[in-house]
C-alpha positions in Angstrom: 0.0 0.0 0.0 2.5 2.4 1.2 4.2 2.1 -2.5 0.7 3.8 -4.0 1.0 6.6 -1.8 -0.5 5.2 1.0 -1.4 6.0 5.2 1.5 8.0 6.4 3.0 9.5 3.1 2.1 13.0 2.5 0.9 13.6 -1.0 3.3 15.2 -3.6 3.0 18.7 -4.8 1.2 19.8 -1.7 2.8 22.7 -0.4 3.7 25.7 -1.6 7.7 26.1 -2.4 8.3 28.5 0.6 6.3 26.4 2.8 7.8 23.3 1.9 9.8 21.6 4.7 11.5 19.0 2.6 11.6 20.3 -0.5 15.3 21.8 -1.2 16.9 23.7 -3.9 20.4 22.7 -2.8 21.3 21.1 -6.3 19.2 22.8 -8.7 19.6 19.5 -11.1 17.2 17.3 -9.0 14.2 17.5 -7.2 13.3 15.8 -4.0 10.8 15.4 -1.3 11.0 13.6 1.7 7.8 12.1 3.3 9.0 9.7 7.1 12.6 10.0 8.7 13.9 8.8 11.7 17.0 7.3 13.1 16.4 4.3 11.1 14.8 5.1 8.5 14.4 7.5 5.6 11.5 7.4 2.6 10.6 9.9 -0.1 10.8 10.5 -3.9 13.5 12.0 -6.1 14.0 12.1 -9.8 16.5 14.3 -12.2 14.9 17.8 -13.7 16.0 16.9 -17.3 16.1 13.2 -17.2 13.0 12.3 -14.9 12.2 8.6 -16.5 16.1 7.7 -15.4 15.9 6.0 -11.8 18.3 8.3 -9.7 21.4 6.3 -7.4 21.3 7.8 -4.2 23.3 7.4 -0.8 22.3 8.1 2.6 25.8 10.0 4.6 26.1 10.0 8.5 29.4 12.2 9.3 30.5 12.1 5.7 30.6 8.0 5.8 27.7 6.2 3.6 26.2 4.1 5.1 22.7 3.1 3.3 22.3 3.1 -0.4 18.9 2.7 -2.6 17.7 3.7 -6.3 14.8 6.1 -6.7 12.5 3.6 -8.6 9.5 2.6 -6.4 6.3 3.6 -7.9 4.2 6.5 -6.6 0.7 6.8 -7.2 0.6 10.0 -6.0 2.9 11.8 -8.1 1.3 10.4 -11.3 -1.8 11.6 -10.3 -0.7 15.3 -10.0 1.2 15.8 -12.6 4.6 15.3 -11.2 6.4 12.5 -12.7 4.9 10.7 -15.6 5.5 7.0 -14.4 5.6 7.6 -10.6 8.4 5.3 -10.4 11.1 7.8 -8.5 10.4 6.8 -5.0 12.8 5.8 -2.4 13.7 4.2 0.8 16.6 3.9 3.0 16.8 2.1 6.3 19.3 1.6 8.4 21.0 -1.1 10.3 21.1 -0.6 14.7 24.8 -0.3 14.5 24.6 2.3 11.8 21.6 4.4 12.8 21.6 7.9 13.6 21.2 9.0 16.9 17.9 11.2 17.8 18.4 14.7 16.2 21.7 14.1 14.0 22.2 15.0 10.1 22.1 12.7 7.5 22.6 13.9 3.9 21.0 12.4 0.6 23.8 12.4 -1.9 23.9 11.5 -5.7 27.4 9.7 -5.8 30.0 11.4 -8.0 27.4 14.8 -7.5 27.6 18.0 -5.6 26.3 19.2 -3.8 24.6 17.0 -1.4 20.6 17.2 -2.4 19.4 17.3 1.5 20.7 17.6 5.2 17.7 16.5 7.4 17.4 16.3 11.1 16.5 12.7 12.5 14.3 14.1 15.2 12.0 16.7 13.7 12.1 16.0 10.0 13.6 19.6 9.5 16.0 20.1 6.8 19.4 21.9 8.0 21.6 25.0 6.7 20.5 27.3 4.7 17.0 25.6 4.5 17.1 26.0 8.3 17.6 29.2 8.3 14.8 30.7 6.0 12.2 28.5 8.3 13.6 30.2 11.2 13.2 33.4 8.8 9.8 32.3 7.9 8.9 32.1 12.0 9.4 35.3 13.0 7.7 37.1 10.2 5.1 34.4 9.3 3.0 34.3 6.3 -0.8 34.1 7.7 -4.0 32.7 5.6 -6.6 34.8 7.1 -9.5 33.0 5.8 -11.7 30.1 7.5 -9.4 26.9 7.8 -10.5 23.6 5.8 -9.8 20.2 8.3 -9.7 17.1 7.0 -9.8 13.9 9.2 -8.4 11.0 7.8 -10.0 8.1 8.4 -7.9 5.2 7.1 -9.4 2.8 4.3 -12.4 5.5 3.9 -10.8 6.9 -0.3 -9.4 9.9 1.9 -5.7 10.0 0.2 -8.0 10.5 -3.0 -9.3 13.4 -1.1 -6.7 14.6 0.4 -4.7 14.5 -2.7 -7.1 15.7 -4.7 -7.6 19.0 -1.9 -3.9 19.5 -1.4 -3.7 20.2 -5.2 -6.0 22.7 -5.7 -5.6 24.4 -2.4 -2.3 24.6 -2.7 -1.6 28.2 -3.2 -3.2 29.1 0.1 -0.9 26.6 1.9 -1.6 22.9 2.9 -0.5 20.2 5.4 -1.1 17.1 4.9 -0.4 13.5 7.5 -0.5 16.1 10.6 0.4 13.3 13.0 4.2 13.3 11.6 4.5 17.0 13.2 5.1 17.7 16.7 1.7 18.7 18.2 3.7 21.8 19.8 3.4 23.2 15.9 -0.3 22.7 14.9 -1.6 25.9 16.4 1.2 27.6 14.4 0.5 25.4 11.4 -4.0 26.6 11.4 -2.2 30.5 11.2 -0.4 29.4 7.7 -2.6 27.1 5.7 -5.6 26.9 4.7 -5.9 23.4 4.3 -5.1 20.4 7.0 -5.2 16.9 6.9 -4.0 14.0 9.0 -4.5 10.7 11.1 -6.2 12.2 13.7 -9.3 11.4 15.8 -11.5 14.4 17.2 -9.5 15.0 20.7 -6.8 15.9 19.0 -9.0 18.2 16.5 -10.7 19.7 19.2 -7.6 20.4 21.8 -4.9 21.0 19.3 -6.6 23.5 16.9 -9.4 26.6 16.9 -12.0 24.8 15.6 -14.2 28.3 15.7 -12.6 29.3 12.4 -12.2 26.2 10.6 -15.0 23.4 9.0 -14.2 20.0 9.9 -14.6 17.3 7.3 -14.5 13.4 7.1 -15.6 10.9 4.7 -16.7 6.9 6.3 -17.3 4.2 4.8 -19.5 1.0 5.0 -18.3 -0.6 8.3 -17.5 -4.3 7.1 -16.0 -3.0 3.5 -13.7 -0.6 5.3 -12.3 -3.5 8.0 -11.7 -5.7 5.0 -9.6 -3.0 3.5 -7.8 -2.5 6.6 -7.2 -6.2 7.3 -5.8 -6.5 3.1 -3.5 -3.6 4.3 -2.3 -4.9 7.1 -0.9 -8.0 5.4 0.3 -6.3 2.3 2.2 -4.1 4.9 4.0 -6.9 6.7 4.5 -9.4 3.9 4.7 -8.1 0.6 5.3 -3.7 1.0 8.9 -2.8 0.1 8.2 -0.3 2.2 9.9 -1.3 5.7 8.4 1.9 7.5 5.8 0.2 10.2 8.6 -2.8 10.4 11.0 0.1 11.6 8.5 2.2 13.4 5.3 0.6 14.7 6.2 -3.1 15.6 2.6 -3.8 16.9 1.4 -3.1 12.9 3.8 -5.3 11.5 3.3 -8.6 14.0 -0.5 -7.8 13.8 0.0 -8.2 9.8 1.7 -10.9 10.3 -0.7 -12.6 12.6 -3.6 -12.1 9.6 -1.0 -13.5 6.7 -1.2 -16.8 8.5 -4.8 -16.9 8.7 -7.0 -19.0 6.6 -9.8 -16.6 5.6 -11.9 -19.4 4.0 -12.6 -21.0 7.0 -15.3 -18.4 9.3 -13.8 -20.4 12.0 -10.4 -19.5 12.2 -11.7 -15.9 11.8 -13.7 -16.2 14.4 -10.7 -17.4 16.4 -8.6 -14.6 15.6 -11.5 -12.0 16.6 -12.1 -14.1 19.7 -8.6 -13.8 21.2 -7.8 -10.4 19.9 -5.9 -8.6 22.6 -6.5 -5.0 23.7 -3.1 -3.7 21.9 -4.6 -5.4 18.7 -8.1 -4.1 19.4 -6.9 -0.3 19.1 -6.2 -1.2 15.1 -9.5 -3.2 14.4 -11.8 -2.8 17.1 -14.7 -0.2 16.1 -12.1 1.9 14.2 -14.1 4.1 12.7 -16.0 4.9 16.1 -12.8 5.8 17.7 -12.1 8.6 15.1 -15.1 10.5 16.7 -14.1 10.1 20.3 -12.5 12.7 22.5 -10.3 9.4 24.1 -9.2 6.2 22.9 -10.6 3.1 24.8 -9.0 0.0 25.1 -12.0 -2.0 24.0 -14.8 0.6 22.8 -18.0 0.5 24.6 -22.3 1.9 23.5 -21.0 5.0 25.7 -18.2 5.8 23.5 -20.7 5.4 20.5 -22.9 8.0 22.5 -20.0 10.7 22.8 -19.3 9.9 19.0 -22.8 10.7 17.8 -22.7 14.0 20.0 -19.4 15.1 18.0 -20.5 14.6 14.8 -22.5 18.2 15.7 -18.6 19.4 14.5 -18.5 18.6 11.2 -19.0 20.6 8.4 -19.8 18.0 6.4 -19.5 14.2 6.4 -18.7 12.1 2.9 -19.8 8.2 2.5 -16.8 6.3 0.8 -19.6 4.5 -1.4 -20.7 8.2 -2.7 -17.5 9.6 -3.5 -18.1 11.8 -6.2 -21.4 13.4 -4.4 -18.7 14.4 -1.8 -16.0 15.8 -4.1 -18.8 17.9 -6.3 -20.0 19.7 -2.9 -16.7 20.1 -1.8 -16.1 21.7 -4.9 -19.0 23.6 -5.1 -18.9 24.9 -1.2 -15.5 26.0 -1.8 -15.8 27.5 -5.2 -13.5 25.4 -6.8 -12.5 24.3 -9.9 -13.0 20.7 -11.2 -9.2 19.3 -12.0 -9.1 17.4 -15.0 -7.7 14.4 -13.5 -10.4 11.7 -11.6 -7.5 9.6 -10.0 -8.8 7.2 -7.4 -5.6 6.2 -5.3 -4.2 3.9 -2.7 -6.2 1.0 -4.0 -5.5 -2.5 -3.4 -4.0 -4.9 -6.1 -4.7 -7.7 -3.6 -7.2 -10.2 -4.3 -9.9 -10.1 -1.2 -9.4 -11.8 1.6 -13.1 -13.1 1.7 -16.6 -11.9 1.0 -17.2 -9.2 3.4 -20.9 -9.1 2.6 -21.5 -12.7 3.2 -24.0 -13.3 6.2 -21.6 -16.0 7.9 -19.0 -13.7 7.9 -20.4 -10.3 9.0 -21.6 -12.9 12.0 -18.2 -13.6 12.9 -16.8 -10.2 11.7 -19.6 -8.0 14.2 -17.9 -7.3 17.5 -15.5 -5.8 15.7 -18.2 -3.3 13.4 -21.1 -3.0 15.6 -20.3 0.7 16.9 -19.0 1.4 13.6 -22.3 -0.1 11.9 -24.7 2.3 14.1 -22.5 5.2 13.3 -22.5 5.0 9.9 -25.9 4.3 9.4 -27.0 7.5 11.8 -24.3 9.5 9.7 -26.1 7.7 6.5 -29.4 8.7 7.7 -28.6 12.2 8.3 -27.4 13.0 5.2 -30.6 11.5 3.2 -32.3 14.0 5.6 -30.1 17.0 4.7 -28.8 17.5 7.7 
């Protein structure tokens, strides 16, 4: 998944130059983004300005020694999609070994061998680029450009056709300044970040919405999605993630994803039985991912097992939302977006991020929404009140 652009990549061409944190103009020849770092681990996209369909060598320096090396040529959805690169195939990924990993907040430098200079100095704690990068955002901080208008959230709801949205929002809102997978930025920078941009989007559930940011000047928006289509998704995803992703980011990061992944790759999903198994000794920790997921978006808390009171708190906070899209009417929630916003229709109708997997099982089949329902009940009522409310206009 996380090769088409997927759940904790930020969409290409989002941000304005000025505004972009990991863009860089330190070798004008190239251009490069980069979307997850840590001391481990480094992903983003890179191509050449002149030669774009020619995969670009890269190495990852620590103190002037290389010590990870990669070829930008994993394909990205995303970039296709908006124009960027015409076969999307310039991604990249570098992670590093325990012994060779950089401690929390040191400078690794992207480097095309036999090149200079290097095309990016990033910080391994905050993903902020260094030098003279650093110093025009320090620039940028004391004399701040400010969008003055009414902010446009977005809350991501995994599995729901929101990197479609967001991606399609991030390019046509651009010029007023967009940030998009908010839960790769320190919290301490969000209020800061609703003063800039117009447009933010990210992982996040309503407590952080509602404590994090003025929600007074800003609409909130959301899109769900049938309850049992949306856990089928997420289950495909989980697997593809552990056992067949190039991408190595949860493996690095988020354990708990990958073992959970790992768990569902070994599980025969013909047989309702072994599902029922698996549902039946799910754990708490594996409960946050599957349990009710869509419910929890709407909560001002996250349970360890979700509960008909959390479903209560959930319905009252839906009184936030500016408006509320249904995965299975996609294009009636883009043309209103459009329309409330006064935007133009791009030309492009991408749909991104979906699965190439074959389905795990028949998620409308009686015997296995039986087996499946403690895991969708909250997320059933919701989405049928949410369903319901739009049929009424409200």
């Amino acid at each position: 998944m996380a090769t088409k652009g997927g759940a904790g990549r930020s969409p290409a061409a989002l941000l304005r130059p000025d505004r972009d944190r990991h863009n860089t103009d330190m070798n004008p020849f190239y251009k490069i983004a980069i979307d997850r770092v840590n001391a481990n681990y480094l992903s983003g996209w890179c191509f050449h300005r002149f030669r774009p369909d020619r995969p670009v060598r890269l190495h990852c320096r620590l103190g002037g020694r290389v010590v990870a090396e990669t070829t930008a040529d994993r394909f990205r959805e995303d970039l296709v999609a908006l124009g960027i690169h015409r076969s999307g195939r310039c991604g990249f990924e570098f992670t590093l070994a325990n012994e060779t990993g950089a401690d929390d907040g040191q400078v690794l430098e992207i480097v095309v061998p036999g090149t200079m200079p290097a095309l990016l100095r990033v910080s391994t704690r905050t993903q902020e680029p260094v030098g003279l990068r650093r110093i025009a955002d320090r620039l940028r901080s004391l004399w701040p450009l400010r969008y003055r208008g009414r902010n446009i959230f977005f809350m991501h709801i995994p599995k729901t056709a929101g990197t479609s949205f967001n991606t399609l929002a991030c390019s046509l809102l651009a010029r007023d300044g967009v940030v998009a997978h908010l839960e790769l930025t320190e919290r301490s920078r969000y209020a800061q970040l609703q003063k800039q941009n117009r447009y933010l989007s990210g992982h996040l559930a309503v407590g952080v919405w509602k404590s994090c940011f003025d929600l007074g000047r800003a609409d909130l928006l959301t899109i769900v999605r049938e309850p049992y289509a949306q856990l089928h998704s997420h289950l495909n995803w989980l697997i593809e993630t552990a056992t067949h992703s190039a991408d190595n980011y949860f493996k690095q990061r988020n354990p708990v994803i990958h073992d959970l992944g790992c768990r569902l790759a070994g599980l025969d999903f013909s047989e309702p039985a072994a599902v029922q198994r698996f549902v039946s000794d799910l754990d708490d920790l594996g409960a946050a991912f599957l349990d009710n997921g869509q419910t929890r978006y709407f909560l001002d808390h996250q349970p360890g097992r979700t509960n008909s009171a959390d479903l209560q708190q959930a319905r009252r906070n839906l009184s936030l939302f500016r408006a509320i899209g249904l995965t299975e009417a996609y294009p009636l929630f883009v043309d209103r977006f459009l329309a409330c916003y006064h935007l133009r229709r791009p030309p492009r109708k991408s749909v991104l991020n979906r699965s190439a997997a074959p389905p795990l099982f028949d998620h409308t089949h009686p015997e296995f929404q039986e087996v499946l329902a403690p895991l969708v009940e909250l997320d059933r009522r919701l989405y049928l009140d949410i369903r319901d409310r739009m049929r009424n206009g409200r």
